[in-house]
N, C-alpha and C positions, 0 to 999 in steps of 0.2 A: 501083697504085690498088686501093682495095676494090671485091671483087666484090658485094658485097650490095647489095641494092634497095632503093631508098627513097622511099615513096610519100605526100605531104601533100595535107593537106587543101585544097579549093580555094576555101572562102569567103569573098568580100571581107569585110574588115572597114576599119576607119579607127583602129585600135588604134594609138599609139604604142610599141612595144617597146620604145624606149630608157628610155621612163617611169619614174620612182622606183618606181610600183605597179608596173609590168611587171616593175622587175627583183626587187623582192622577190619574184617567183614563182618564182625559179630557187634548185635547191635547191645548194647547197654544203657541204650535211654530208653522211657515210657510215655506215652501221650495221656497226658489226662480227657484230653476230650474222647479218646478212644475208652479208657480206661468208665467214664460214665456214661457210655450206651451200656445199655440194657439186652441180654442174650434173646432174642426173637421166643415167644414162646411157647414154639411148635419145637424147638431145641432145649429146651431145662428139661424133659422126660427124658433124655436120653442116658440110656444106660452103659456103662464105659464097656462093654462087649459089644456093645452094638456101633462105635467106632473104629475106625480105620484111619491111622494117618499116614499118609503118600510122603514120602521124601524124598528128595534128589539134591543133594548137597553142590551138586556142580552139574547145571545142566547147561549140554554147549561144549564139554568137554575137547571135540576136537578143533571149538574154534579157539578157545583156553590156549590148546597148543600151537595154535596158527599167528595168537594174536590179537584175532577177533575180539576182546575183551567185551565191546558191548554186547557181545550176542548171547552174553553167561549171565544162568541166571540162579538160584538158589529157590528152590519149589518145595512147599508145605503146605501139603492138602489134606483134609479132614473131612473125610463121608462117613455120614451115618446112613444106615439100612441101605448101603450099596449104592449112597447117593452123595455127590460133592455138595458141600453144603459150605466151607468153608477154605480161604484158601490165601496165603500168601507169598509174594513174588519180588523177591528181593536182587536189585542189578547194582551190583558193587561199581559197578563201571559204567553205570548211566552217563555220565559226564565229564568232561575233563576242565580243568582250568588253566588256566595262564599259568606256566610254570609246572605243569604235569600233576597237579594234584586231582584224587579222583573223588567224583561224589557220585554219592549210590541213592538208588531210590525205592522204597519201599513201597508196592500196590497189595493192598489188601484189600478183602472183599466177603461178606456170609451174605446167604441167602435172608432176607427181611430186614438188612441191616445194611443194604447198599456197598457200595464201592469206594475205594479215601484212598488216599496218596497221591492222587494223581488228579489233574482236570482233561476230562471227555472233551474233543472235540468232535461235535456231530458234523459229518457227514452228510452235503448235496443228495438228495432223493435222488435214488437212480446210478448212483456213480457204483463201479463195480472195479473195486480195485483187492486182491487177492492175492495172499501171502501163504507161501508153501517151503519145503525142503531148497538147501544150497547144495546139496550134495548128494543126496538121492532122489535123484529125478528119473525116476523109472519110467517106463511108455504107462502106463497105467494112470499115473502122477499127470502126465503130459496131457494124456487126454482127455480126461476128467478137464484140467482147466481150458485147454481150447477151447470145450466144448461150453464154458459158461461167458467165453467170449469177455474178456476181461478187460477194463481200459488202462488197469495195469496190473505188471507183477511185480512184488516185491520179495525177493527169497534170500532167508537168514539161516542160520544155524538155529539149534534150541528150539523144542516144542515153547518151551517157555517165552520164549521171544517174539515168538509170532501170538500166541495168546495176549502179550502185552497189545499188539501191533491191533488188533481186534477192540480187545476193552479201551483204548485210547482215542480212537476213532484213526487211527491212520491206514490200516485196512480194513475193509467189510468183510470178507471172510478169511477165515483160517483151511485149507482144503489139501487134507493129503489123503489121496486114495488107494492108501497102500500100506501093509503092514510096516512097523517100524518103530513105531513109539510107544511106550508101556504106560502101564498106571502114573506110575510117578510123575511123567512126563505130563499129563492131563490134567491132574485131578485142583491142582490148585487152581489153573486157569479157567476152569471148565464153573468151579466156584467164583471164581470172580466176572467171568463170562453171566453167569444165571442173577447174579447177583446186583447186574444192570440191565435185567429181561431179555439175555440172548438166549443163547442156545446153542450147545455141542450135540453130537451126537455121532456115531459112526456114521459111513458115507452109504447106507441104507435107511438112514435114517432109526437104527434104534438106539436105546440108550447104551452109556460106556456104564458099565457099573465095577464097586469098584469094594464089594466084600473081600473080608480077609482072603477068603478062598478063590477067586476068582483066577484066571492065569493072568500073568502078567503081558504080554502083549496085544496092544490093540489092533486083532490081526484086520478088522473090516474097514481100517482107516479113520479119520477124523475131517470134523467139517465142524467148523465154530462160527457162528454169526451172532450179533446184535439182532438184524433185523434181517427180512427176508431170506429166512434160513427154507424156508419150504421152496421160491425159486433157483436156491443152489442144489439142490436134491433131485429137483426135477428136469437137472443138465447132467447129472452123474449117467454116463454111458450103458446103454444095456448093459453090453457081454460085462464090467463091472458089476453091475446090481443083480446079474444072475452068480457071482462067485458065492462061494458059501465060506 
């Protein structure tokens, strides 16, 4: 039997999976060009216990039931030694067409092996534009981004969705400083994040790690950047960065 871990998301939902929509989300094709890169080769030692894969089969769930259909995203992250190393983000509902048909987009992402699916749009030096919670905006949340004085916000549903929002270039940081979002919810974006030299980390600044063992919520928050991840840290509010 496989040794590797495998850890899912645990939010009820009332989704049919057998559904004609459910199963067109299942992908059945393969990219050859993906298919001939080569595994980074700081990744071929690894030993299938010393993996971890994140799932979250419907993340977004309650914008799923609102609607929201673009803010769902389907997350599959893969850490070894307690670290996101790999990671894929699948939006069944990326787009729509003339006539309601929908098309999904696939972003994938491993450390040494770059980022594909998608084209980066970089971002003006300087602009600070910051994507958080739609629905839990707690004072904590609130003030953490005042405080980085932001030239905008942008707030979605789905941890996943705002990790897109990050690795795309349409926001500069990811900043929720508050517990709420667990492993699953991280660990793919947090891969595809690294995977373009940004950077997550709790809103202390230390790493999210993500061994089998580990609890599943990330109670000290999240802050994800591209770039200038150390001046978003250093707006995180005292009485925050003294919680434990």
């Amino acid at each position: 039997s496989s040794g590797i871990n495998a850890e899912y998301g645990e939010e009820d939902d009332d989704c049919d999976y057998s559904s004609d929509e459910a199963q067109s989300m299942v992908i059945r094709e393969t990219s050859p060009e993906v298919l001939a890169l080569s595994c980074p080769e700081d990744l071929t030692s690894i030993k299938e216990e010393d993996l971890v894969i994140w799932v979250d089969p419907l993340d977004g769930t309650k914008e799923f039931t609102q609607g929201r259909k673009q803010d769902v995203t389907v997350l599959i992250g893969i850490a070894a030694y307690g670290n996101a190393v790999g990671g894929v983000i699948y939006q069944p509902w990326y787009s729509q067409k003339e006539g309601g048909e929908n098309t999904g987009r696939v972003m994938w992402g491993a450390v040494g092996l770059g980022a594909h699916g998608f084209t980066r749009a970089e971002p003006p030096a300087g602009r600070k534009v910051i994507t958080t919670t739609r629905s839990h905006m707690q004072k904590s949340v609130q003030d953490a981004i005042d405080s980085c004085k932001p030239d905008s916000l942008i707030q979605i549903g789905g941890s996943g969705s705002k990790c897109v929002l990050v690795a795309d270039g349409t926001a500069d940081a990811y900043l929720f400083a508050s517990p709420g979002t667990k492993k699953w919810d991280t660990c793919a974006g947090e891969a595809i994040i690294k995977a373009l030299g940004g950077t997550m980390t709790d809103v202390h600044g230390g790493p999210i790690k993500y061994d089998a063992d580990v609890e599943f919520p990330n109670r000290k928050g999240v802050l994800a950047t591209i770039r200038n991840h150390d001046f978003y840290l250093s707006k995180i509010p005292s009485d925050i960065m003294e919680r434990k």
